[in-house]
N, C-alpha and C positions, 0 to 999 in steps of 0.2 A: 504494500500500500504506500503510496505516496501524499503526504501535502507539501503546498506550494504557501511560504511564510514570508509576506511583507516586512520588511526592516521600513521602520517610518523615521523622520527626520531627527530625533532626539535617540536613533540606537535601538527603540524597542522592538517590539514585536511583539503577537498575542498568538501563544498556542492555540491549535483547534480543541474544542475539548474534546474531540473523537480520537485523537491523537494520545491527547491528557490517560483517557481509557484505556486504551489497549496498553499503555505503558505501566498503567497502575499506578499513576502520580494526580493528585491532585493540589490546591491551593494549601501553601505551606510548607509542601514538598520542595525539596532540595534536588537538582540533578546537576550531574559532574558532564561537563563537556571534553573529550580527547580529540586534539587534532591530530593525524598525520594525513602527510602528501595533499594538505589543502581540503579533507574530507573529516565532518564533525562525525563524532561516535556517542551519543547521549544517554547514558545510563543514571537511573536514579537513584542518590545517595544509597535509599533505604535497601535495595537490588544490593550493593555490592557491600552494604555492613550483611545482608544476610547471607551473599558469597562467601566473605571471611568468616562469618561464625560455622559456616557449614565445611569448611575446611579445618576450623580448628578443631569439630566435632571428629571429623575423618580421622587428622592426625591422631588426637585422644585416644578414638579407638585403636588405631594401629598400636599405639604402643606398648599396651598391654597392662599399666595401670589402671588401678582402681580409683573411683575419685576418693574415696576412702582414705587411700594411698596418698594420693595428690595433696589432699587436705591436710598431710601429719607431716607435707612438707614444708611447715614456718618452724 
């Protein structure tokens, strides 16, 4: 799916909200822009804090501690 986003004279621009949906963002929402080679990548804050928590769930498990364990380590 494509939209087509007017920049108007002071920088802005107004997301489609059919856009806002499919992304799972709405007002409030934080999204992180990456450029390369002149092309934006837009993902939303909340998307990639629940990428890292879901990686550090992976690792956890890989390691073969318990949280048990984890926790008697202070």
């Amino acid at each position: 799916m494509n939209f087509t986003i007017d920049i108007r004279p002071r920088r802005q621009a107004t997301l489609p909200n059919a856009l806002l949906q499919i992304m799972g963002v709405s007002v409030g929402d934080q999204l992180e822009i990456t450029i390369k080679n002149k092309q934006a990548l837009i993902k939303p804050k909340k998307q990639i804090a629940l990428e890292a928590l879901k990686a550090i769930q992976k690792a956890f498990g890989e390691s073969g501690i318990s949280l048990k364990q984890l926790q008697q380590s202070d």
